[in-house]
C-alpha positions in Angstrom: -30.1 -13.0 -35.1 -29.8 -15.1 -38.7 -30.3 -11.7 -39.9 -27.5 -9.8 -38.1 -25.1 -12.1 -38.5 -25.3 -11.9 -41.9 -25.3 -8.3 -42.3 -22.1 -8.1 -39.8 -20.7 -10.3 -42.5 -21.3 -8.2 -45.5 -20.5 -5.1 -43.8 -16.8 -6.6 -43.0 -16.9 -7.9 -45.9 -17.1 -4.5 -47.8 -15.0 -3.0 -45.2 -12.4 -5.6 -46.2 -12.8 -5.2 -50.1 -12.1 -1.4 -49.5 -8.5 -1.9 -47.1 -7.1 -4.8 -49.5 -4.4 -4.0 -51.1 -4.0 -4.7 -54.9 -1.3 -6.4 -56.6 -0.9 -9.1 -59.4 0.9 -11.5 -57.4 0.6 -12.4 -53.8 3.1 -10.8 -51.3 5.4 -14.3 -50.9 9.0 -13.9 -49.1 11.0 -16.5 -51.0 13.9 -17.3 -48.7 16.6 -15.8 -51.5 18.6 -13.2 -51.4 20.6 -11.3 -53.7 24.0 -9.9 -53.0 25.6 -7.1 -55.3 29.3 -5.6 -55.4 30.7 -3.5 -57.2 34.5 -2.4 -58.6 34.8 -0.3 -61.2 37.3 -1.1 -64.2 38.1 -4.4 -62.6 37.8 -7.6 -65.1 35.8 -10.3 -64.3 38.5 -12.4 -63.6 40.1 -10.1 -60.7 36.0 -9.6 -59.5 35.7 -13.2 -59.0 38.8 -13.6 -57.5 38.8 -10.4 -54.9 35.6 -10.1 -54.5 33.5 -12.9 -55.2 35.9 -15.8 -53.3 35.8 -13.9 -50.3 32.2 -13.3 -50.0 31.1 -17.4 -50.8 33.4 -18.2 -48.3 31.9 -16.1 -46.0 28.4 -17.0 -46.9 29.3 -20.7 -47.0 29.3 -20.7 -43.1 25.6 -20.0 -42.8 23.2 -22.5 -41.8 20.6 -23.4 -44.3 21.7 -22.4 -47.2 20.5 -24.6 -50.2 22.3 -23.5 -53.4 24.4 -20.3 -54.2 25.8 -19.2 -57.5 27.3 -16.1 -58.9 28.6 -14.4 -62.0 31.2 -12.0 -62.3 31.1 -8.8 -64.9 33.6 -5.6 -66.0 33.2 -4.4 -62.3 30.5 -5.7 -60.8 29.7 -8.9 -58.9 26.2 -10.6 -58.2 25.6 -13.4 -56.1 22.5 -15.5 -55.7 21.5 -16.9 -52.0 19.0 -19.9 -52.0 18.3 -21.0 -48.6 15.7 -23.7 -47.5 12.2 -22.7 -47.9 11.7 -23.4 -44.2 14.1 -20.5 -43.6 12.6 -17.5 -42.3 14.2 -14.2 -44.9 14.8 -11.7 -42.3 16.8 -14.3 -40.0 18.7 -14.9 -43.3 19.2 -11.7 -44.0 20.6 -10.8 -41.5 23.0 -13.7 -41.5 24.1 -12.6 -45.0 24.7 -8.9 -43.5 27.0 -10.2 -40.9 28.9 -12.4 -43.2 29.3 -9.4 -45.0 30.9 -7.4 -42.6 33.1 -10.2 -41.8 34.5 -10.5 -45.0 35.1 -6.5 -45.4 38.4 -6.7 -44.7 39.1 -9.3 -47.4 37.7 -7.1 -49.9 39.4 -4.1 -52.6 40.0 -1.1 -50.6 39.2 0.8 -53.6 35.5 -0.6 -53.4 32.9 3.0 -53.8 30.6 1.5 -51.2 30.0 -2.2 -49.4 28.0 -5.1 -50.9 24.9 -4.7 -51.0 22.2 -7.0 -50.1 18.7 -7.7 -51.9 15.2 -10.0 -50.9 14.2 -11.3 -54.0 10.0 -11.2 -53.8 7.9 -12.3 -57.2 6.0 -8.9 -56.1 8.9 -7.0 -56.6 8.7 -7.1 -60.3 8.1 -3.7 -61.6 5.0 -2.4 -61.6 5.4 0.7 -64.0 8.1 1.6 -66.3 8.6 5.0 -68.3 11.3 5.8 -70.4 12.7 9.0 -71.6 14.6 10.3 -74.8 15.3 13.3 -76.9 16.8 13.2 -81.0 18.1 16.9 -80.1 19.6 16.5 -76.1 22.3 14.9 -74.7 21.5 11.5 -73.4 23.6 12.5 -70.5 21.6 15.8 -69.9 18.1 13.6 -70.3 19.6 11.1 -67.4 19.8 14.2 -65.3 16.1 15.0 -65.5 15.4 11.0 -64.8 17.4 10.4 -62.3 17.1 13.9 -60.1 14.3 15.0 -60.9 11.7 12.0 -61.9 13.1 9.0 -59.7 13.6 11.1 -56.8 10.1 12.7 -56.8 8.5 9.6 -57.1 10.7 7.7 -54.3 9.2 9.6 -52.2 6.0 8.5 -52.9 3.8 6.5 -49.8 3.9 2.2 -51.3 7.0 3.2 -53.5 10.0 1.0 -52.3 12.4 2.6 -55.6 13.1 3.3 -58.7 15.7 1.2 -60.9 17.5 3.0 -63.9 18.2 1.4 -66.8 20.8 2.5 -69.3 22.0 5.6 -67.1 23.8 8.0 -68.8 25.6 9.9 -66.0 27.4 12.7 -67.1 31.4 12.2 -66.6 34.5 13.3 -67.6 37.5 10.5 -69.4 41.2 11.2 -68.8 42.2 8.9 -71.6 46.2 8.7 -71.3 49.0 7.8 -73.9 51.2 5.2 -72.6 53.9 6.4 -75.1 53.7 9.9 -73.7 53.6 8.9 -70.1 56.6 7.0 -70.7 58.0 9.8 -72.1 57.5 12.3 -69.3 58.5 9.8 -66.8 55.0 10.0 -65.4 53.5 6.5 -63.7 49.7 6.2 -63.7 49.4 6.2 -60.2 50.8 9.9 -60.2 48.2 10.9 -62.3 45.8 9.3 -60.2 46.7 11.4 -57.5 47.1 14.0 -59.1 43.0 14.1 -60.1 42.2 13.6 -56.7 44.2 16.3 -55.2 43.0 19.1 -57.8 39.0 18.3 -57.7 37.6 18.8 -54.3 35.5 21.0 -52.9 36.7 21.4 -49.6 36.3 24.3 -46.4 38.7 26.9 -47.4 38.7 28.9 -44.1 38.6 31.9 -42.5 40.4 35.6 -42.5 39.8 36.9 -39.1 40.5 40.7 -38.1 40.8 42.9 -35.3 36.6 44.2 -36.4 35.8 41.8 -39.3 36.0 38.0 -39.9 35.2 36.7 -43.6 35.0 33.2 -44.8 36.8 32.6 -47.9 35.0 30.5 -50.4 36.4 28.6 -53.3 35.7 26.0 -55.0 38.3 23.2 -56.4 35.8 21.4 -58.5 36.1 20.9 -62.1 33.6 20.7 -63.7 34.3 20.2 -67.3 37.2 18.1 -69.3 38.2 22.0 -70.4 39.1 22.5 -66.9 41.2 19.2 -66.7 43.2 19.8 -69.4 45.0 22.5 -67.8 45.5 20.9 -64.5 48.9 20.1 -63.8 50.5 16.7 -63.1 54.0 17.0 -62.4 56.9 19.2 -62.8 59.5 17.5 -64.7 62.9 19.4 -65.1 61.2 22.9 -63.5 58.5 23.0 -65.8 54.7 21.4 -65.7 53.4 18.5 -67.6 49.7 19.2 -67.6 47.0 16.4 -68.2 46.4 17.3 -71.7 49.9 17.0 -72.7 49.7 13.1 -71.4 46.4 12.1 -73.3 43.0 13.4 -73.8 40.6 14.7 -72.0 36.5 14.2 -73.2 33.6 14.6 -71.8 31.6 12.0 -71.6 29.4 9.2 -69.4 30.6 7.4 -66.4 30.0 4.0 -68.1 29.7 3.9 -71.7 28.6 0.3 -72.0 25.3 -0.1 -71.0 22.2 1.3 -73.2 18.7 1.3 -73.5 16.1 1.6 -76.1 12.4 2.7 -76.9 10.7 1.6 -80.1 9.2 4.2 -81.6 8.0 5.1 -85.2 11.2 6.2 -86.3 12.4 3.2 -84.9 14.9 2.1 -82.1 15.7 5.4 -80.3 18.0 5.7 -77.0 16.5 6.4 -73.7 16.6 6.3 -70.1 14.3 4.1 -68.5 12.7 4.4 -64.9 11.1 1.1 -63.6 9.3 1.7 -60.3 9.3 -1.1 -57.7 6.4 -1.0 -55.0 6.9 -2.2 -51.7 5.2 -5.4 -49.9 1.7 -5.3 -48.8 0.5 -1.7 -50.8 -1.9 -1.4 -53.3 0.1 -1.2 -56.8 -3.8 0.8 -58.3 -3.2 3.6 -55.7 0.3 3.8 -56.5 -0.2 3.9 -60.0 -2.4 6.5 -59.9 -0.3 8.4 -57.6 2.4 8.4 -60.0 0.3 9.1 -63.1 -0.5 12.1 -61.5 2.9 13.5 -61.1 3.2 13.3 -65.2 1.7 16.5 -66.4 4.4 18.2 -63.5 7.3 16.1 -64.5 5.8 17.5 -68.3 5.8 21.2 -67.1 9.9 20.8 -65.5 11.4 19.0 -68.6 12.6 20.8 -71.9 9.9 19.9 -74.9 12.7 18.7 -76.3 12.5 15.5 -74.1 9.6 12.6 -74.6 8.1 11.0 -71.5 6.6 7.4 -72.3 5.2 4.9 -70.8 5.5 1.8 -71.6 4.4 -0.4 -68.9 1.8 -0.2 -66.3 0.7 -3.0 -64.1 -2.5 -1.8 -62.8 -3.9 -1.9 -66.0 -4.1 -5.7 -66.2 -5.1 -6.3 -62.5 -8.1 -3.3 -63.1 -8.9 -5.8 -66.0 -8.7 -8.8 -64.1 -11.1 -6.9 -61.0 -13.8 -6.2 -64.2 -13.7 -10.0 -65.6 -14.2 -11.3 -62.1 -16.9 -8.8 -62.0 -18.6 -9.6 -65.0 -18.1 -13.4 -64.1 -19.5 -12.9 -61.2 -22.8 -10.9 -62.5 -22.7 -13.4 -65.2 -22.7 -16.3 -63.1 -25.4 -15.0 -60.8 -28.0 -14.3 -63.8 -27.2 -18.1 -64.6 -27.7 -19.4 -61.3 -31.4 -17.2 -61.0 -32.5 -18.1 -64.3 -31.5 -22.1 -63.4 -33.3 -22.2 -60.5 -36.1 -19.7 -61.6 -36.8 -22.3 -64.6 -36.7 -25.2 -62.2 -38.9 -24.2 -59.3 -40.8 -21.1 -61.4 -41.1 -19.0 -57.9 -39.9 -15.7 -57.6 -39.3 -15.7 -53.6 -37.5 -19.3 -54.5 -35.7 -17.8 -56.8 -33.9 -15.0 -54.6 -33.4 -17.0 -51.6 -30.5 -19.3 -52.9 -29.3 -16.1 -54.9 -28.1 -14.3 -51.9 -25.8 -16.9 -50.7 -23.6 -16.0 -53.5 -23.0 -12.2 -52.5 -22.6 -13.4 -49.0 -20.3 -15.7 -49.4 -17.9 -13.4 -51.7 -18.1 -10.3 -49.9 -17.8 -12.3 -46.5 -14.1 -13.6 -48.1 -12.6 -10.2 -48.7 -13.3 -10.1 -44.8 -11.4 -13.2 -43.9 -8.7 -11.6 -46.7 -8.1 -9.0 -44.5 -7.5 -10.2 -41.5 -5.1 -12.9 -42.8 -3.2 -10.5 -44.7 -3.8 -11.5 -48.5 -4.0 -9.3 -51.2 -6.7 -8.7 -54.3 -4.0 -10.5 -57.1 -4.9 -12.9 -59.5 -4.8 -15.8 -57.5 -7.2 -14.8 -55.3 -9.3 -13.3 -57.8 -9.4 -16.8 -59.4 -10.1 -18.4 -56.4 -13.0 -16.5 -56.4 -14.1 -17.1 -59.7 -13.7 -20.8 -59.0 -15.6 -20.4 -56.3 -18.8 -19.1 -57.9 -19.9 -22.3 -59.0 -19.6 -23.9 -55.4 -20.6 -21.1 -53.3 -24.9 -21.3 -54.3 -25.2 -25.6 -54.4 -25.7 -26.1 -50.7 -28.4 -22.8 -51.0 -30.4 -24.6 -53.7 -30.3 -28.1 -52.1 -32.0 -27.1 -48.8 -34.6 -24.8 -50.3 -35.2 -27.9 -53.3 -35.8 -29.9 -49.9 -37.7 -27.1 -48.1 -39.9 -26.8 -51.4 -40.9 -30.4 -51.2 -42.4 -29.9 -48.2 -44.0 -27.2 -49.4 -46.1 -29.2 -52.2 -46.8 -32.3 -49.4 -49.2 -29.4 -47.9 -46.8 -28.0 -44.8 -47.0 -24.9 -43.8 -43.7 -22.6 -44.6 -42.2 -22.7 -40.7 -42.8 -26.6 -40.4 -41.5 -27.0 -44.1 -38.2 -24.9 -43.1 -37.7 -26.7 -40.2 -38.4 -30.1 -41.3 -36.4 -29.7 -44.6 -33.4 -27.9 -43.3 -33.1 -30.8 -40.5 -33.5 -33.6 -42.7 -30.6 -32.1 -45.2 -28.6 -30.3 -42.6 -25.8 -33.1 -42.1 -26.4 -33.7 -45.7 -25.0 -29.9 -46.4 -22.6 -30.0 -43.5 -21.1 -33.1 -45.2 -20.9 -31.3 -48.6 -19.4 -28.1 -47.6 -16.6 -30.2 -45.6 -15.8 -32.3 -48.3 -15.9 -29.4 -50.9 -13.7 -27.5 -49.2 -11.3 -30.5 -48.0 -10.4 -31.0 -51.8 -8.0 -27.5 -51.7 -6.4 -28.6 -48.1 -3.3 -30.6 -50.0 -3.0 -27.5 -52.1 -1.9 -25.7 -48.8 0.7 -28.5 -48.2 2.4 -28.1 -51.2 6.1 -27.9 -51.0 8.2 -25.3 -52.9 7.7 -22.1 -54.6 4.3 -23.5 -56.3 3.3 -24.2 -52.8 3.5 -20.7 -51.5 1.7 -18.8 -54.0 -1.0 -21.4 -54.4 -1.1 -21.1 -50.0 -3.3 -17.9 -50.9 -5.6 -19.5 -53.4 -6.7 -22.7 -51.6 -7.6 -20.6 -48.2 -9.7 -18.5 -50.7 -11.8 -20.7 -52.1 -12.3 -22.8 -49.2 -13.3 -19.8 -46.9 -16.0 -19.1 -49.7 -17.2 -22.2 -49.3 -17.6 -22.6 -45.8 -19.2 -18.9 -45.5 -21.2 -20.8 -48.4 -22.4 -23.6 -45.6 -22.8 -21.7 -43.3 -25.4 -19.2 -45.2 -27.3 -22.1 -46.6 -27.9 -23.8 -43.1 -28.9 -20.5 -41.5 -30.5 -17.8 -43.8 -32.0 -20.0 -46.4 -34.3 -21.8 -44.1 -34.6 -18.3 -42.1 -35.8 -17.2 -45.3 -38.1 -20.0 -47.0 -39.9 -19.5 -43.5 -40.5 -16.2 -43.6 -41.3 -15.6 -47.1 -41.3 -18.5 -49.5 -44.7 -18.9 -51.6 -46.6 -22.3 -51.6 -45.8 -23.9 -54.8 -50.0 -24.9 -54.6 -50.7 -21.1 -53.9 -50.1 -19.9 -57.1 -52.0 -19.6 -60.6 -50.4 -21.5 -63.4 -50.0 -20.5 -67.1 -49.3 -22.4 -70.5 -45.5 -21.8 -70.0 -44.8 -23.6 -66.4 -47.5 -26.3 -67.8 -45.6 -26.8 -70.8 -42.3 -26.7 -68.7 -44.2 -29.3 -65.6 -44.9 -31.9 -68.0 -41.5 -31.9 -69.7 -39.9 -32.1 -65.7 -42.3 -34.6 -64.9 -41.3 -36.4 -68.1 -37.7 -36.3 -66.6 -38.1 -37.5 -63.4 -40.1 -41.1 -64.8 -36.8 -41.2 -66.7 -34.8 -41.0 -63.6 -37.1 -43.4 -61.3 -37.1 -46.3 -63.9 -32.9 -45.5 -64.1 -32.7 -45.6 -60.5 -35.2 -48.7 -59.8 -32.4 -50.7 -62.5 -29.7 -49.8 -60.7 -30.7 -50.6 -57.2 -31.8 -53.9 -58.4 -28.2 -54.4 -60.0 -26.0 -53.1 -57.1 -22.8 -55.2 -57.6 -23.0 -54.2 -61.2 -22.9 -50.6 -60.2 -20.2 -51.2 -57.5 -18.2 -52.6 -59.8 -18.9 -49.6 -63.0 -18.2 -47.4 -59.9 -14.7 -49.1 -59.6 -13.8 -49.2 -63.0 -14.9 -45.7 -63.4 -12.7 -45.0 -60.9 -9.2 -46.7 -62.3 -10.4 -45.3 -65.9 -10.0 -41.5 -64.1 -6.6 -42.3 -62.8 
């Protein structure tokens, strides 16, 4: 049954190592949210004023709500949300979207599209970021392979939640107008406004029908170019047309020309457009990673050679390193532990007995991982490192104990019995206490509190899988296949290494007949040892 049990464990356990997702950080909800508006060509004064008034009022009637800040920009508006951390984030975001819609009315007609609303998540960093540039292309043409081409295509990816452009570089067209002409003309700004919207649209012409035939006329009122603006006519003035190039000038150009990015190269700082991919909650940022990686020799084949695809930034790359320390702590820790206990007790079947309980107890976790919904981060992954050293103490103490038995002439079931009963409470007391030492990590308050939530139920289900292993398979195992210290043929080197132990443990019994005869001494050392450590 011992034996099942613990196979059931490592087979979860591997199941669950397989199914966790991979990330750097755990998957936290902090109860803020992000609210962003937009106006273009509006100052930050008439932004804060329109825009931003109306929505804190709004906002300022929702329960819970700890602090809330915003700044105001040329044309855009951002406002921060903190609510209490006891606040649940989808309750409050929802709050926030109804306030929203209650202050709609308040807002700029001329608004492109409503506020929008954003959880802020430490996981929703950026997990990979690319940029792209060209010395030969327009930046404006290189934004249209980013942006329709690369970000879409990898949107639409399984675990990708978007893809945020910086420095865009979308390709527009500037009607920049001469006040001196307009006054001139006897044209307002407002004319000319609608006069831009009524010639570019692409709108259902109709259709011809006939008495055998119908057709559907097409034609398109789009402009596409500032060539095509410059002829388009404004106004008549006296019988004759003022067109838009008699008023001002007409470029083409980028929708917003104040916003840039660069990529350090070896020429030096060069302008680009960069792509950083967000992931969603709960996926594995390795798969997606690779998912996207493999999408760069098509996105290669599609854009010009003109244009140069870098990346810059890749997550996985540090969490793949953190997986491989852990790994190498791990084997590292477990060649300690067997050579420790091997030069100790000098018995092979003693040696692999405790050794187990480390594998056991580490690959049992990723089960209990699983099911509570953690991820493979660093956090975790130190959790686990930490837990290394714990994880094999309570092994070695019950077979030290079993092994004593052992040389007073028992046979190996009596020993296992005897030994594991004697120090069974003793364990039971250790792994209780080990793991009761990361309990006020899971009451922490604040931000702190929530990502550490992750680490302290790591470590202290390692240990108890730890206890558990030690009070079950070890003596399972010492009575089924433990040698007899006595049974055994000893050379020069566990000679050599018996006398210096025996050596050792004189030292100890005179050390430990002084103490005992000078109790309230050591009480009171105890004591002061204790102050000294606060």
């Amino acid at each position: 049954m011992t034996a099942l049990v613990m196979i059931g464990i490592v087979l979860f356990g591997v199941a669950g190592y397989f199914a966790l997702p991979v990330s750097e950080l755990p998957n936290v909800d902090f109860p803020t949210i992000q609210v962003q508006a937009a106006l273009p060509g509006a100052s930050p004064e008439t932004m804060a004023s329109t825009v931003a008034t109306p929505l804190e009022r709004q906002f300022a009637t929702i329960a819970g709500i700890d602090s809330m800040t915003s700044s105001s920009l040329i044309g855009s508006t951002n406002i921060t949300i903190q609510f209490v951390l006891e606040r649940n984030i989808d309750a409050a975001a929802q709050d926030v979207q109804s306030a929203i819609a209650a202050a709609s009315k308040k807002l700029p007609p001329g608004m492109p599209s409503p506020p929008t609303i954003q959880k802020v998540n430490p996981a929703d960093q950026p997990i990979l970021f690319m940029t792209l540039s060209s010395p030969s292309m327009a930046l404006s043409a290189v934004d249209e392979y980013a942006e329709n081409l690369m970000a879409q295509r990898i949107s639409m990816l399984d675990g990708v939640a978007q893809v945020n452009v910086f420095g865009p570089q979308k390709w527009a067209v500037h009607a920049q107008l001469d006040p001196n002409l307009l006054a001139a003309h006897h044209i307002g700004i407002d004319e000319v406004e609608q006069a831009l919207a009524q010639h570019n649209v692409n709108l259902p012409v109709g259709t011809l029908w006939g008495p055998d035939q119908a057709f559907t006329i097409k034609a398109s009122g789009q402009l596409m170019t500032a060539a095509g603006y410059r002829d388009m006519i404004v106004v008549y003035r006296n019988g004759s047309p003022v067109r838009l190039s008699q008023i001002g000038k007409v470029i083409d150009g980028v929708q917003y020309d104040k916003t840039a990015n660069w990529v350090l190269n070896a020429q030096g700082a060069e302008r680009s457009i960069g792509l950083a991919v967000q992931r969603q909650p709960g996926t594995n940022t390795v798969e997606i990673s690779d998912r996207i990686r493999k999408l760069m020799p098509t996105f290669r084949e599609q854009i010009p050679p003109a244009v140069k695809l870098t990346m810059l930034m890749d997550r996985s790359e540090s969490i793949l390193e953190s997986v491989n320390d852990v790994k190498f702590t791990l084997w590292l820790t477990i060649g300690l532990v067997v050579l420790v206990i091997f030069l100790f007790l000098r018995n092979i079947s003693a040696t692999l007995i405790p050794s187990l309980a480390l594998p056991i107890s580490v690959i049992g976790t990723f089960a209990a991982m699983k099911q509570l919904g953690y991820t493979l981060d660093n956090l975790s992954l130190m959790a686990l490192t930490l837990s290394v050293g714990f994880v094999v103490d309570d092994a070695i103490v019950v077979l030290e104990n079993i092994v004593r038995h052992l040389e007073m002439g028992k046979n190996r079931l009596t020993a296992a019995f005897e030994g594991a009963r004697e120090i069974g409470f003793t364990v039971l007391s250790m792994t209780i206490s080990l793991a009761a030492v990361f309990i006020p990590v899971l009451f922490m308050s604040g931000i702190l509190g929530r990502l550490f939530h992750e680490f302290a139920v790591t470590i202290m289900v390692a240990i108890l899988i730890s206890g558990l292993v030690s009070i079950s398979l070890t003596p399972m195992l010492c009575s089924r296949f433990l040698r007899p210290p006595h049974a055994q043929k000893h050379g020069w080197f566990y000679n050599l290494f018996e006398r210096m132990f025996d050596s050792w443990l004189k030292l100890y019994d005179v050390t430990l007949r002084v103490t005992l005869r000078h109790r309230v001494v050591t009480f009171v050392v105890s004591i002061l040892l204790l102050v000294g450590t606060v």
